[in-house]
C-alpha positions as CSV (number, residue, x, y, z in Angstrom):
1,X,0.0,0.0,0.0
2,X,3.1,1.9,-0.5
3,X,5.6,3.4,-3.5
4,X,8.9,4.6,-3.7
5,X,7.5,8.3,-4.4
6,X,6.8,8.9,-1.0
7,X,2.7,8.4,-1.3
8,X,0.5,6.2,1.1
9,X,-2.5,4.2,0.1
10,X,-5.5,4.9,2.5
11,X,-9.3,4.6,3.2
12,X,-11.7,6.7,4.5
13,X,-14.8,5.6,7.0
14,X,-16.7,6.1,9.3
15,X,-18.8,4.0,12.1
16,X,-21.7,6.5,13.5
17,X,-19.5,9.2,12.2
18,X,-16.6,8.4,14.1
19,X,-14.0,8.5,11.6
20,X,-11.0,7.1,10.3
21,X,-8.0,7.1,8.6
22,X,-7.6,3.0,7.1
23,X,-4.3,1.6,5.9
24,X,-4.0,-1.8,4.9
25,X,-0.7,-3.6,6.2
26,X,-1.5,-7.1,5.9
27,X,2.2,-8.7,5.9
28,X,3.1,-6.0,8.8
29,X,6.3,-4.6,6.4
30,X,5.3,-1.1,7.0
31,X,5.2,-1.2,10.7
32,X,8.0,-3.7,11.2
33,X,9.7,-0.6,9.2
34,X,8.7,2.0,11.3
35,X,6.9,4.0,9.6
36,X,3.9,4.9,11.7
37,X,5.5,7.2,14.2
38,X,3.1,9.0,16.8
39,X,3.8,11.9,14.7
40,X,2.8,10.6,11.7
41,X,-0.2,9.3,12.8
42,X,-1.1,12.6,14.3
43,X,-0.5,14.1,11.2
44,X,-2.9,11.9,8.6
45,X,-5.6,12.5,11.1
46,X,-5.3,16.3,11.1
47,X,-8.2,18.0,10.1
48,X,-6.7,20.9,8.5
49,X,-3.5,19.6,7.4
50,X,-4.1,16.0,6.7
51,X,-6.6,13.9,5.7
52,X,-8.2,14.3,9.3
53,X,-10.0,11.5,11.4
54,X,-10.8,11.1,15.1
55,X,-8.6,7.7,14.5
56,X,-6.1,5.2,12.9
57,X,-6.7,2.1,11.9
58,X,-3.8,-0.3,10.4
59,X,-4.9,-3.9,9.0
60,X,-2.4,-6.6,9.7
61,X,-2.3,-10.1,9.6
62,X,-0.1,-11.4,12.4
63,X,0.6,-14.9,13.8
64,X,-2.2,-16.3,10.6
65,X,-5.2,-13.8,12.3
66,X,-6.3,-10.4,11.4
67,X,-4.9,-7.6,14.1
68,X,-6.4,-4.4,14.1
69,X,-4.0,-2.2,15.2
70,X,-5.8,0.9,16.8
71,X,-4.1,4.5,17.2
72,X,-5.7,7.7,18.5
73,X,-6.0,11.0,16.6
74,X,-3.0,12.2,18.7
75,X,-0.8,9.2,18.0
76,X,-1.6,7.2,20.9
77,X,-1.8,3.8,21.5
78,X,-5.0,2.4,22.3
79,X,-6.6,-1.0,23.5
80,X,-9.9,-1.1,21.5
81,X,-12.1,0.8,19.1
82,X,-15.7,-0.6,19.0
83,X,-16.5,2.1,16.1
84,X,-13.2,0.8,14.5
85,X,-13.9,-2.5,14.4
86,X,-16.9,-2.5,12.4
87,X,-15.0,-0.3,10.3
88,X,-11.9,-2.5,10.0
89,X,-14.4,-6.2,9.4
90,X,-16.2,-4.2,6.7
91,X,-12.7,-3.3,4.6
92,X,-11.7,-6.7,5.2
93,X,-15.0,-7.5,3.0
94,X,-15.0,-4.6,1.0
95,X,-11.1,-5.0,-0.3
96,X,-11.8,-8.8,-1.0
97,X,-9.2,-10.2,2.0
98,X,-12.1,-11.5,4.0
99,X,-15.1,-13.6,2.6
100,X,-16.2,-15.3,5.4
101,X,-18.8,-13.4,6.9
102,X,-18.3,-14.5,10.7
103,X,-14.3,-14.3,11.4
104,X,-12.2,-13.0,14.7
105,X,-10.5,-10.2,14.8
106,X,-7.0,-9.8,17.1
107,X,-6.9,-6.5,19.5
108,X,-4.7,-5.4,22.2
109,X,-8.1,-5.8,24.6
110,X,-8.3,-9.6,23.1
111,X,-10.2,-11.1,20.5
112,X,-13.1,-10.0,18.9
113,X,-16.0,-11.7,17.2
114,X,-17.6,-10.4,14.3
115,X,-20.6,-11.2,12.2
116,X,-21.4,-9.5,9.0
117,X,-25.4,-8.8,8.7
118,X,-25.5,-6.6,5.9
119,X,-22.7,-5.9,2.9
120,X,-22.0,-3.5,-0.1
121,X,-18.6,-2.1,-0.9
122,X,-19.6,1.5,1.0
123,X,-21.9,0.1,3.4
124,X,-22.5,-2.7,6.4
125,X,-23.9,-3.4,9.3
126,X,-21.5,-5.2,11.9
127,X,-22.0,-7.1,14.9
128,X,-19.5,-7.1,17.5
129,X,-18.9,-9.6,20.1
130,X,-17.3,-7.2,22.5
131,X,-16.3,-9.7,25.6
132,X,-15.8,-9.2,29.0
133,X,-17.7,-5.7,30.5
134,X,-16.4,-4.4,33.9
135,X,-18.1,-2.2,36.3
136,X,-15.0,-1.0,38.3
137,X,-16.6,0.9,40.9
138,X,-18.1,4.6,41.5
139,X,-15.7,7.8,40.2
140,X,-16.9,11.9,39.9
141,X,-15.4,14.1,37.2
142,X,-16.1,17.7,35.9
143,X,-16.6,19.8,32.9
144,X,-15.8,23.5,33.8
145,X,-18.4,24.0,36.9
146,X,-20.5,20.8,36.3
147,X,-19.9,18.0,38.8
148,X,-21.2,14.4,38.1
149,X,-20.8,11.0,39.0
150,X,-21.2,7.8,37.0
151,X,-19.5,4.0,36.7
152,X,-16.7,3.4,36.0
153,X,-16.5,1.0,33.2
154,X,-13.6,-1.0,32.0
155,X,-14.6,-2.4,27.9
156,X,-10.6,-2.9,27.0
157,X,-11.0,0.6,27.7
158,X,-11.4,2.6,30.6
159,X,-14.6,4.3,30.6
160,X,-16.7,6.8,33.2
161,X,-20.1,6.7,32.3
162,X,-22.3,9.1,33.7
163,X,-26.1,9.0,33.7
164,X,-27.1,12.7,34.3
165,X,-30.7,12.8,36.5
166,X,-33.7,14.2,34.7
167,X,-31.6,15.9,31.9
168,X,-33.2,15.6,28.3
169,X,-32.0,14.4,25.1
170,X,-31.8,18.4,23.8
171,X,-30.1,19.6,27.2
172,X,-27.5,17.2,26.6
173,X,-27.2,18.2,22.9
174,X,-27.2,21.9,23.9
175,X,-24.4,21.3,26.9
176,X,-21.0,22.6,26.9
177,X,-18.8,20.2,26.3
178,X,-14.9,20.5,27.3
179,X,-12.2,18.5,28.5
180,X,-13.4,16.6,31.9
181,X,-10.9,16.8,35.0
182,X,-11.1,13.2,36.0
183,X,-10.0,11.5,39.1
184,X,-6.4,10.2,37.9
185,X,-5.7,7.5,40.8
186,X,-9.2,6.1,39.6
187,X,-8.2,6.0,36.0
188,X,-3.9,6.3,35.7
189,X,-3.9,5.5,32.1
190,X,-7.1,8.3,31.6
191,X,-10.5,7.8,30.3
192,X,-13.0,8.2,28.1
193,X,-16.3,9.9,29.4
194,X,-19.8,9.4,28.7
195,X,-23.0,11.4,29.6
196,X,-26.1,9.8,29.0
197,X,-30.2,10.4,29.7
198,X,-31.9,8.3,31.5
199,X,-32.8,5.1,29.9
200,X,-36.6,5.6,28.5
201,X,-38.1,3.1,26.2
202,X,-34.9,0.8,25.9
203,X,-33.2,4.2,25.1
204,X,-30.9,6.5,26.0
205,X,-28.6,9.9,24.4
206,X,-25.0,10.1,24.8
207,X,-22.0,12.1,24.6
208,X,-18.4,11.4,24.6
209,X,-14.8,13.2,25.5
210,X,-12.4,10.4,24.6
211,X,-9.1,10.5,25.7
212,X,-6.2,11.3,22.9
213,X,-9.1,12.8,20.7
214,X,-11.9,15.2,22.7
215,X,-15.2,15.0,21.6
216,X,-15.8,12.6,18.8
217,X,-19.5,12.2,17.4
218,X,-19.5,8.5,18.8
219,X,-17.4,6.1,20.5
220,X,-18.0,2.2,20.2
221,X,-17.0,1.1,23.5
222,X,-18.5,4.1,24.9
223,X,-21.6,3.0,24.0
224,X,-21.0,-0.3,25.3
225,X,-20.4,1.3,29.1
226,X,-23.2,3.6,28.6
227,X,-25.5,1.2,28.2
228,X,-24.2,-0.5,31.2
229,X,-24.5,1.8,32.9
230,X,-27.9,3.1,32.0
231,X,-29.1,-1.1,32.9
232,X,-27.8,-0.4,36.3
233,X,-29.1,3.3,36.8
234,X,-32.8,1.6,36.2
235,X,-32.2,-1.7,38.4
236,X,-32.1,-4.0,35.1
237,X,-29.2,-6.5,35.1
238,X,-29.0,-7.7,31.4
239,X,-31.3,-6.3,28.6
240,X,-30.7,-4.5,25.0
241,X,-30.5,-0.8,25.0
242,X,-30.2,1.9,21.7
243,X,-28.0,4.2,22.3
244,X,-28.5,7.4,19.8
245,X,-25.0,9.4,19.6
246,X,-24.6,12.6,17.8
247,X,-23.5,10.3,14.5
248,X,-26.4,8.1,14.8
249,X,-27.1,4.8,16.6
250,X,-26.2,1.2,17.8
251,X,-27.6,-1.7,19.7
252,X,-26.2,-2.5,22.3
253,X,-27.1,-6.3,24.2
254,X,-25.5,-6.6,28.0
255,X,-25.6,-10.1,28.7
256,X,-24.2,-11.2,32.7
257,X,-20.9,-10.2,32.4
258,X,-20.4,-10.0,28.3
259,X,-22.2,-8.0,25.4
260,X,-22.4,-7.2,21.7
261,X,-22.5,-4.5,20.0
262,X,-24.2,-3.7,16.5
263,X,-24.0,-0.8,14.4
264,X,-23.0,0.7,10.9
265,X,-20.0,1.3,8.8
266,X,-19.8,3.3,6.2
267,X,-16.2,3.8,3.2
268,X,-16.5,7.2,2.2
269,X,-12.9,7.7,0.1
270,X,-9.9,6.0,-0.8
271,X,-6.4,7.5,-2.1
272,X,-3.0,8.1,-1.6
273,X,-1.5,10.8,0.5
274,X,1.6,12.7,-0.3
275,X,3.5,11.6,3.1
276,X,6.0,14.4,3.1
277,X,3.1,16.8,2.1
278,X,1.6,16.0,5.2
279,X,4.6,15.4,7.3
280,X,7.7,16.9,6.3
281,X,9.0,13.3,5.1
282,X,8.3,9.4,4.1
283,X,9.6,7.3,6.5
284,X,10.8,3.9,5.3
285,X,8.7,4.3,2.5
């Protein structure tokens, strides 16, 4: 997915509208290079000077199974996507290196199960078998001069997911949204946080600061801990919860200690990007 003129083959998507930046990898040459530095990856998912994503996604094929190699919009490492995912199983299908249409998927939070419902090159729906959910206890955080409490919720990820008393779907749409002050003993590698309504008619509204990005229009495993913790705000132990983020929706299914998660991708664009363009130079490329 490389050439000697300093260009990168990529993919544009999107799950729910949060977005990324895809690069397909499969024999792991260009990592095992070096190529995809923090900085590099910060760069592609610049907004104004790259091709701009809240994410980045790398296929590989390590060890004879698919990896998905996740990286936030600042270059981070992270465990797990759950937006990603369904984004990385539909290029999979979409670039012809997958035709099964139930296969696992490597991640540094484990393996995943995925199932394929629907398929077209631009669009799919994906189900996600996203393992083990976590309540970790009770944590408080802030944005600016508004307190709150919520779960803390461990999906691969460390989540805080905050139902929010009596507020409405429009208040939390209309809220000032900034970077939460978090309790850093509680969480010491961060966290990603959600606020939610109240769960109403198997339900609920969320919003999401993740860590390494700020606010993204939808986060997969945040939608996974909100709807925990929605479940647990209205006394049910397992059930199946929608959970409508600014992007759109997913279904959500908490089942005992495990639960799946289902929800669109979508391939908006595909390319190549001028690496010192973008970067100032082509590393190993």
């Amino acid at each position: 997915m490389s050439n000697s003129t300093g260009t990168l083959a990529f993919i544009k998507a999107h799950g729910t509208e949060n977005d990324f930046v895809v690069v397909i990898d499969t024999d792991d040459a260009l990592e095992q290079r070096g190529v995809f530095t923090a900085d590099l990856v910060a760069a592609l998912c610049d907004r104004r000077s790259g091709i701009g994503a809240d994410g980045f996604l790398r296929v590989a094929r390590v060890n004879d199974r698919w990896f998905m190699d996740y990286r936030n919009a600042d270059g981070s490492i992270a465990e797990m996507c759950g937006n990603g995912i369904r984004v990385f199983a539909h290029v999979l299908a979409a670039f012809g290196l997958e035709d099964r249409t139930e296969f696992e998927v490597d991640t540094r939070a484990g393996i995943k199960h995925v199932t394929i419902h629907e398929f077209t090159p631009s669009h799919a729906v994906v189900e996600v078998g996203m393992g083990r959910v976590e309540v970790t206890g009770v944590s408080t955080a802030r944005m600016g001069e508004f307190s709150f409490a919520g779960l803390g919720v461990d999906v691969g990820n460390p989540h805080l997911a905050c139902v929010i008393p009596g507020m409405t779907p429009d208040q939390l749409a209309a809220k000032e949204f900034t970077r939460p002050v978090f309790d850093a003993e509680f969480f010491p590698d961060g966290v990603n946080v959600e606020l939610l309504t109240e769960l109403h008619d198997g339900a609920v509204h969320m919003r999401v600061w993740e860590r390494g990005v700020g606010e993204t229009r939808s986060c997969g495993t945040g939608t996974v801990a909100a709807a925990r913790a929605a479940l647990a705000d209205a006394g049910i132990e397992n059930g199946t919860v929608t959970v409508n983020v600014p992007g759109g929706a997913v279904t959500v299914a908490i089942n005992g200690d495990e639960a799946t998660m289902t929800g669109p991708s979508v391939i908006v664009a595909r390319g190549e990007v001028d690496l010192v363009s973008v970067a100032g130079s082509a590393p190993g490329i």
